[in-house]
DRENDREN-745647 format. One line per 2 residues: number of its first residue (from 1); their letters; for each residue x negated, z, y of N, C-alpha, C. Coordinates in steps of 0.2 Angstrom, whole numbers. Each point is the difference from the previous one (the first is absolute). Layout:
% residues N
NUM	A	X Z Y X Z Y X Z Y ~ ...
***
This chain:
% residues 245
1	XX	-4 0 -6 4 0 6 -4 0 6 ~ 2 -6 5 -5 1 7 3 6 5
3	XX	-6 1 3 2 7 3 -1 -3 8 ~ 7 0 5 0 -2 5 -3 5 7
5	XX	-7 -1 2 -4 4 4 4 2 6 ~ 3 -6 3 5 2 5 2 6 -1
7	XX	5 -2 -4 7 6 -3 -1 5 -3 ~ -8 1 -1 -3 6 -3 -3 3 7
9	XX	-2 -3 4 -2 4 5 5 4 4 ~ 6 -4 2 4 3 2 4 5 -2
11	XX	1 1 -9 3 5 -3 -5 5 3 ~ -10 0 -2 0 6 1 0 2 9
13	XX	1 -3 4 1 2 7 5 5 -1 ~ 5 -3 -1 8 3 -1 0 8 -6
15	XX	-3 -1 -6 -3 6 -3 -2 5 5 ~ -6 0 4 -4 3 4 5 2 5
17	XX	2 -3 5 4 3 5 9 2 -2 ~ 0 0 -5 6 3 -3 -2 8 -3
19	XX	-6 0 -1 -6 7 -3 1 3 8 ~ -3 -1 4 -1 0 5 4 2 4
21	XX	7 0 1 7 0 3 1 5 -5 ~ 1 1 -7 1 6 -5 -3 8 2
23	XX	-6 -2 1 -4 5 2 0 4 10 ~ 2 -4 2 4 2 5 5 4 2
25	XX	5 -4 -2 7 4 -3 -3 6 -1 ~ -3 -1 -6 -2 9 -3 -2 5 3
27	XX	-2 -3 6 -4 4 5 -8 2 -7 ~ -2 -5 0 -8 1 -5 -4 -5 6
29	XX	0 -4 0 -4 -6 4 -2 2 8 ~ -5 0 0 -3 1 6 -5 -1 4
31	XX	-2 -4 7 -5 -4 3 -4 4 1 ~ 1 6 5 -6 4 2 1 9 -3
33	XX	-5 2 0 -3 6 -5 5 5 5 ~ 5 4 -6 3 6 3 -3 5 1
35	XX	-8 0 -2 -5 5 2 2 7 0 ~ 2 -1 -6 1 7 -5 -3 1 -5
37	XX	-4 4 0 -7 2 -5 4 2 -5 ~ -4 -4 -8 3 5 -7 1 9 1
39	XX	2 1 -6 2 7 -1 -2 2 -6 ~ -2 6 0 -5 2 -5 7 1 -7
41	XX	-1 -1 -5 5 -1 -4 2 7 -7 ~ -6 2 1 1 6 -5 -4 5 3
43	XX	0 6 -3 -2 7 1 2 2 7 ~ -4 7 3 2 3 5 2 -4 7
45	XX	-3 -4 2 3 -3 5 3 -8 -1 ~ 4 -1 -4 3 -6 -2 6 2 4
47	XX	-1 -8 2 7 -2 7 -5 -1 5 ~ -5 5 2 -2 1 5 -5 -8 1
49	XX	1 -3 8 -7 -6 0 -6 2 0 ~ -3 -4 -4 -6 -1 -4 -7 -1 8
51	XX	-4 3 0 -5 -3 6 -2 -5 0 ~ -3 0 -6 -2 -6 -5 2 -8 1
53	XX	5 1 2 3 -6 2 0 -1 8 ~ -2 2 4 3 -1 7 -7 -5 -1
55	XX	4 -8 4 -3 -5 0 -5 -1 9 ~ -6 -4 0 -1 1 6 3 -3 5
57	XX	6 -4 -1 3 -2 4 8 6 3 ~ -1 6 -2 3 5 2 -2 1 8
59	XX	4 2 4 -4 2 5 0 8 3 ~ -2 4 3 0 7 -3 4 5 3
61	XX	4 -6 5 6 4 -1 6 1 -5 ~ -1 -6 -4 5 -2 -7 -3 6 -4
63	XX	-8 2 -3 -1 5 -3 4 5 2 ~ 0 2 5 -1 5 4 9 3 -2
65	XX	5 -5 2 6 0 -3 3 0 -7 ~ -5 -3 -6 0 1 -5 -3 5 -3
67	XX	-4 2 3 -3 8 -3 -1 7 3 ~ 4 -1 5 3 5 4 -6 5 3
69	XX	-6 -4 2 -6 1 3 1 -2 7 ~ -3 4 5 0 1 7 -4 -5 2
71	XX	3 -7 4 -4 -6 0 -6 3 7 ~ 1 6 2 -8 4 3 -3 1 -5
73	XX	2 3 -6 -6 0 -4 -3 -5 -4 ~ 6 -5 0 -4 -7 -4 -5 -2 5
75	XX	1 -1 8 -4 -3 4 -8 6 2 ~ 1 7 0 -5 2 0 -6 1 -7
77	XX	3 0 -4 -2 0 -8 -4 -8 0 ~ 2 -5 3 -6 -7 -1 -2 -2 9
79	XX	-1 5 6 -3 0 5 4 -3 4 ~ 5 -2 1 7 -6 3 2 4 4
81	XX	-1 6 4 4 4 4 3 -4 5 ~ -6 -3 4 3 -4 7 0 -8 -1
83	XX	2 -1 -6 4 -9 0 5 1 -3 ~ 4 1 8 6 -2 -2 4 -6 -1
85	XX	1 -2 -6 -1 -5 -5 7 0 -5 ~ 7 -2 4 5 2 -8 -2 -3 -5
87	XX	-4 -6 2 0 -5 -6 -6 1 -6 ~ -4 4 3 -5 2 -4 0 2 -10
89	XX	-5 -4 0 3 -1 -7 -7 3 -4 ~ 2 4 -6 -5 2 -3 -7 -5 -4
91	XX	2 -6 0 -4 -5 -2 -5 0 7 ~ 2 1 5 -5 -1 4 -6 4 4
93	XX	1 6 -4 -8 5 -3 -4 -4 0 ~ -2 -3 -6 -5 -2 -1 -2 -8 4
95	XX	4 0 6 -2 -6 8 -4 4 2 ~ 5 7 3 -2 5 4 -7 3 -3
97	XX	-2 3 -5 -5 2 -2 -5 -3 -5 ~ 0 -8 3 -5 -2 -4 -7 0 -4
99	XX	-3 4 5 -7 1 3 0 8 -3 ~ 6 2 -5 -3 8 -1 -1 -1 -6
101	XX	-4 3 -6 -6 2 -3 3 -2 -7 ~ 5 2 0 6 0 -7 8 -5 3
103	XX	1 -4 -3 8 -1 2 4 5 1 ~ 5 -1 6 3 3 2 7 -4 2
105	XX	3 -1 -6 8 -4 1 6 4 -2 ~ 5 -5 -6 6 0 0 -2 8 -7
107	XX	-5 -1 -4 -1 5 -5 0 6 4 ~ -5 0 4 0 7 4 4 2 1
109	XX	6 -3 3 7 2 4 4 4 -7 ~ 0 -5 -6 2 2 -7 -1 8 -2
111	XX	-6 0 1 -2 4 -5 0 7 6 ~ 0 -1 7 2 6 4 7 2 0
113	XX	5 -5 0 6 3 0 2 5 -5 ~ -4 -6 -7 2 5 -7 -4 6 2
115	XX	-7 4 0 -1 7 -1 2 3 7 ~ 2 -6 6 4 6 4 7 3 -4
117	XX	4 -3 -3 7 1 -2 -1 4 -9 ~ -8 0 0 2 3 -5 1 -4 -8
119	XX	0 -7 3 4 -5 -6 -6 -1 -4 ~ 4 -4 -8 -7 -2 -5 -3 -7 3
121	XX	-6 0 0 -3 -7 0 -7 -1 -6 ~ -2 -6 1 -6 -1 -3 -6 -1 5
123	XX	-3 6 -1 -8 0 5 -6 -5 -2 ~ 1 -5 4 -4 -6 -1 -7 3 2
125	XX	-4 -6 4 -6 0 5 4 0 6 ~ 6 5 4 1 -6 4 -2 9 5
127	XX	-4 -3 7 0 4 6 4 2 6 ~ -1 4 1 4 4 7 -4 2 7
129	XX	5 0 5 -3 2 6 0 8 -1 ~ -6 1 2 -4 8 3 8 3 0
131	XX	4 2 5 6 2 5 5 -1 -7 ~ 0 -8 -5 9 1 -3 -5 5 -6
133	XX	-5 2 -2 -2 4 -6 0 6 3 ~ 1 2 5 0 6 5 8 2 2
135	XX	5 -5 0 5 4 -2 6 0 -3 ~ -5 -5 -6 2 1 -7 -1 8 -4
137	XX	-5 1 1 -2 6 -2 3 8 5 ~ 1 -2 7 5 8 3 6 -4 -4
139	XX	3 -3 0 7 0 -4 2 -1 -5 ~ -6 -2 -6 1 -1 -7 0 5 -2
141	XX	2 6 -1 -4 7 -4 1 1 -7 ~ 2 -6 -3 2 -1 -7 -7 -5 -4
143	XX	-5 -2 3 -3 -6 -1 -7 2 -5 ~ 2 -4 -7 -5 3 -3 -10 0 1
145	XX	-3 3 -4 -5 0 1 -4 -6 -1 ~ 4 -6 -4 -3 -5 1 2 -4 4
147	XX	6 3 4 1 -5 5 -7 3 8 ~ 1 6 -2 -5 1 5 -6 -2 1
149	XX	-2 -1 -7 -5 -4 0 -2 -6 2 ~ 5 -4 -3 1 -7 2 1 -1 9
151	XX	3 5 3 -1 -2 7 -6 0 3 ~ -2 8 -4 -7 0 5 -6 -7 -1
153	XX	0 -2 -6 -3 -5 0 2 -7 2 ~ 5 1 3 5 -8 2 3 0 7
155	XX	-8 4 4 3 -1 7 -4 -4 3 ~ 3 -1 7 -4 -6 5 1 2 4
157	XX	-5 0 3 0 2 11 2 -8 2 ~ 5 1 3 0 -7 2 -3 -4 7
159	XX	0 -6 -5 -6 -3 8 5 -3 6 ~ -2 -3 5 3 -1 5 4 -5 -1
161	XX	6 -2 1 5 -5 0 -3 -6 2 ~ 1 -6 -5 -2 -8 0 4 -1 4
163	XX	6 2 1 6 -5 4 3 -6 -4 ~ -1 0 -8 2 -6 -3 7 3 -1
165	XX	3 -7 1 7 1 -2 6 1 5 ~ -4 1 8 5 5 3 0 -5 6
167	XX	4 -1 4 2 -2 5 -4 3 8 ~ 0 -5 5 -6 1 5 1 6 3
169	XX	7 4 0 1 6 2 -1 5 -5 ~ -1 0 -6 -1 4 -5 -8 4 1
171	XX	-3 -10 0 -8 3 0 -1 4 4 ~ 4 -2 8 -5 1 3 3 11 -1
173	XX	3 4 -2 2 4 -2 -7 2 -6 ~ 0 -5 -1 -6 4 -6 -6 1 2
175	XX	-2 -3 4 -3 -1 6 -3 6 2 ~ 8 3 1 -1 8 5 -3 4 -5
177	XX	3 -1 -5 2 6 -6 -8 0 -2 ~ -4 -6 0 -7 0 -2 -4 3 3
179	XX	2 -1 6 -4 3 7 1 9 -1 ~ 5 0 -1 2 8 2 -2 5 -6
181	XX	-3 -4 -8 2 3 -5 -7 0 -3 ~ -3 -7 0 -7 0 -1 -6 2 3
183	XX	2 1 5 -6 2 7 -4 8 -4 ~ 5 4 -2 -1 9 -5 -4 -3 -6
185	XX	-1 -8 -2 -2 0 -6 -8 0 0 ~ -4 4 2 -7 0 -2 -6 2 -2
187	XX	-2 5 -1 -3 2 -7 4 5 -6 ~ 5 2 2 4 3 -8 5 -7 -2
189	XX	-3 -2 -7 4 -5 -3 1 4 -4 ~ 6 -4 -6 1 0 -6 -5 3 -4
191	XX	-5 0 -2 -8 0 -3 -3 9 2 ~ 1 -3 6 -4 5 3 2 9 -3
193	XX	-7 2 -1 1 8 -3 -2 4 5 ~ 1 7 -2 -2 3 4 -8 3 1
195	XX	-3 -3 -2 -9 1 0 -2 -6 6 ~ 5 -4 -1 -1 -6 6 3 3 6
197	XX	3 2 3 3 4 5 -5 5 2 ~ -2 4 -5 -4 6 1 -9 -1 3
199	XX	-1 -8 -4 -6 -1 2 1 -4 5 ~ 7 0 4 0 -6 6 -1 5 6
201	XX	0 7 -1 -1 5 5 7 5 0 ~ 2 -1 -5 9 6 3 -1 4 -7
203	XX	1 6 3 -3 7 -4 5 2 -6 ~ 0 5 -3 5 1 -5 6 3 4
205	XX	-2 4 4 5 5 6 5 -5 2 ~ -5 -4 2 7 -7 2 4 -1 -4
207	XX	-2 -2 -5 4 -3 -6 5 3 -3 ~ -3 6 1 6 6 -4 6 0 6
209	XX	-2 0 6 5 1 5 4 -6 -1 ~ -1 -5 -1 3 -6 0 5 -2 -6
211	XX	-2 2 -7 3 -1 -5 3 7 -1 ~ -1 5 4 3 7 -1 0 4 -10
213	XX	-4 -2 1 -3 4 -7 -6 1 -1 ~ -3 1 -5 -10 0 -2 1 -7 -2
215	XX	-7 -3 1 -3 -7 0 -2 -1 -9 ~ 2 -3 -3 -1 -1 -6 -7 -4 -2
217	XX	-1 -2 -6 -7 -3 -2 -3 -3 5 ~ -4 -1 4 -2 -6 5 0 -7 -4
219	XX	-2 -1 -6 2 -8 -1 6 -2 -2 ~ 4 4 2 9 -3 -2 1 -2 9
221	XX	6 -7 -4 -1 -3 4 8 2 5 ~ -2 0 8 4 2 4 7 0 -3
223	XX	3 -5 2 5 -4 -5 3 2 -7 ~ -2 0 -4 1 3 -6 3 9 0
225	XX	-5 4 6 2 4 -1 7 2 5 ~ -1 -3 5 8 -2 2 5 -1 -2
227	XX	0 -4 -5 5 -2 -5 1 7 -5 ~ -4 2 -2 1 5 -5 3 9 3
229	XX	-1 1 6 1 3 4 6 -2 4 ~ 4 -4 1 5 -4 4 0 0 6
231	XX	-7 -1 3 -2 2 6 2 -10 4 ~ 0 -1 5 -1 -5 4 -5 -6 0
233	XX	-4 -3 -3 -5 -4 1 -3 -2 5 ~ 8 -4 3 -2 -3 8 -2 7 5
235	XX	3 5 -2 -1 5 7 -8 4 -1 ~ -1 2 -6 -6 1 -2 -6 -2 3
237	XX	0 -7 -3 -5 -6 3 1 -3 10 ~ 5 3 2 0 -2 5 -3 5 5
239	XX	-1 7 -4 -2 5 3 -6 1 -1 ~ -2 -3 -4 -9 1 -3 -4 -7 3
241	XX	6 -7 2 -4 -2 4 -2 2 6 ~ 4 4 3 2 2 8 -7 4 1
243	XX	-1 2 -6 -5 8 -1 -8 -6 1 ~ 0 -6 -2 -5 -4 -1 -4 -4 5
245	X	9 -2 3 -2 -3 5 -6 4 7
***
């Protein structure tokens, strides 16, 4: 039997757009993403959205409405205080902080929501800002020992905004932010312990006075003790460079 191309074509058109039309009706079919993150499906938090899933194309206000997070502390948790930005989308971290040491995107946002909230995720390689591991840790007081582990090893001082991604009023906002934020960044880094401090001329008196305890091993590193202590990082280091300058 010859098989008529034409009239095969056209069946399956009419196939396809009667599929199409069905699935409408249904209310199933749909053009653009109802950006509604999965839901965890079994155990303790089942119903609840999944972190896991929030896509970079989220913007942090949508998190922010979806997981019932203070869209101040989404914006101060990845440096964003003063871009005001409704549209601002969690993919575009990793524009904004190109240039910092570890990627800093859509994961990070994931992965802060979940141990701010408490929720289960899977702890990859993925990095955090200094500030969102800082207050993860005042509000998570559930968070296990491996998670505190994993943050202390999975922070970032973040570097000065690239301006990618952002609009000529954005940058120039980031602009400020870098000017105002970076200026404090100069000899206590990340790295830096307190044997380097000590031999940079600031006594232990100092230090005690500043971190308001006794000074721990001199080669533990500034930072680290910070974290373990739930002391400020940035305030610490702002005050020890103050002392240097």
């Amino acid at each position: 039997m010859k098989i008529n191309l034409k009239n095969m074509g056209i069946t399956i058109i009419v196939v396809i757009f009667t599929g199409i039309s069905a699935t409408i009706a249904a209310g199933v079919w749909t053009t653009e993403s109802d950006k509604i993150p999965a839901t965890y499906k079994t155990g303790e938090f089942k119903g609840e959205y999944n972190p896991e899933d929030i896509r970079g194309s989220y913007t942090f206000k949508e998190i922010s409405d979806l997981f019932g997070i203070d869209q101040d502390v989404l914006y101060k948790a990845f440096g964003l205080e003063n871009l005001n930005n409704e549209e601002l989308k969690s993919k575009d971290l990793e524009g904004l902080y190109a240039e910092a040491e570890n990627e800093i995107g859509n994961g990070s946002v994931q992965v802060f929501v979940a141990l701010y909230k408490n929720l289960p995720i899977v702890l990859e390689d993925t990095y955090l800002p200094e500030k969102a591991v800082e207050i993860i840790m005042e509000n998570n007081k559930n968070l296990t020992e491996e998670q505190i582990l994993y943050l202390k090893q999975h922070t970032v001082i973040l570097p000065e905004m690239s301006g990618n991604n952002l609009n000529e009023e954005d940058m120039e906002q980031a602009e400020e932010i870098k000017d105002e934020t970076y200026e404090e960044e100069n000899f206590v880094k990340g790295t830096t312990t307190f044997k380097h401090v000590l031999d940079a001329g600031i006594t232990k008196e100092q230090i005690k006075e500043i971190i308001g305890r006794e000074m721990p091993s001199s080669n533990m590193a500034i930072k680290d003790f910070c974290l373990e202590e739930g002391l400020s990082f940035s305030e610490v280091k702002t005050k020890l460079n103050d002392l240097i300058k």
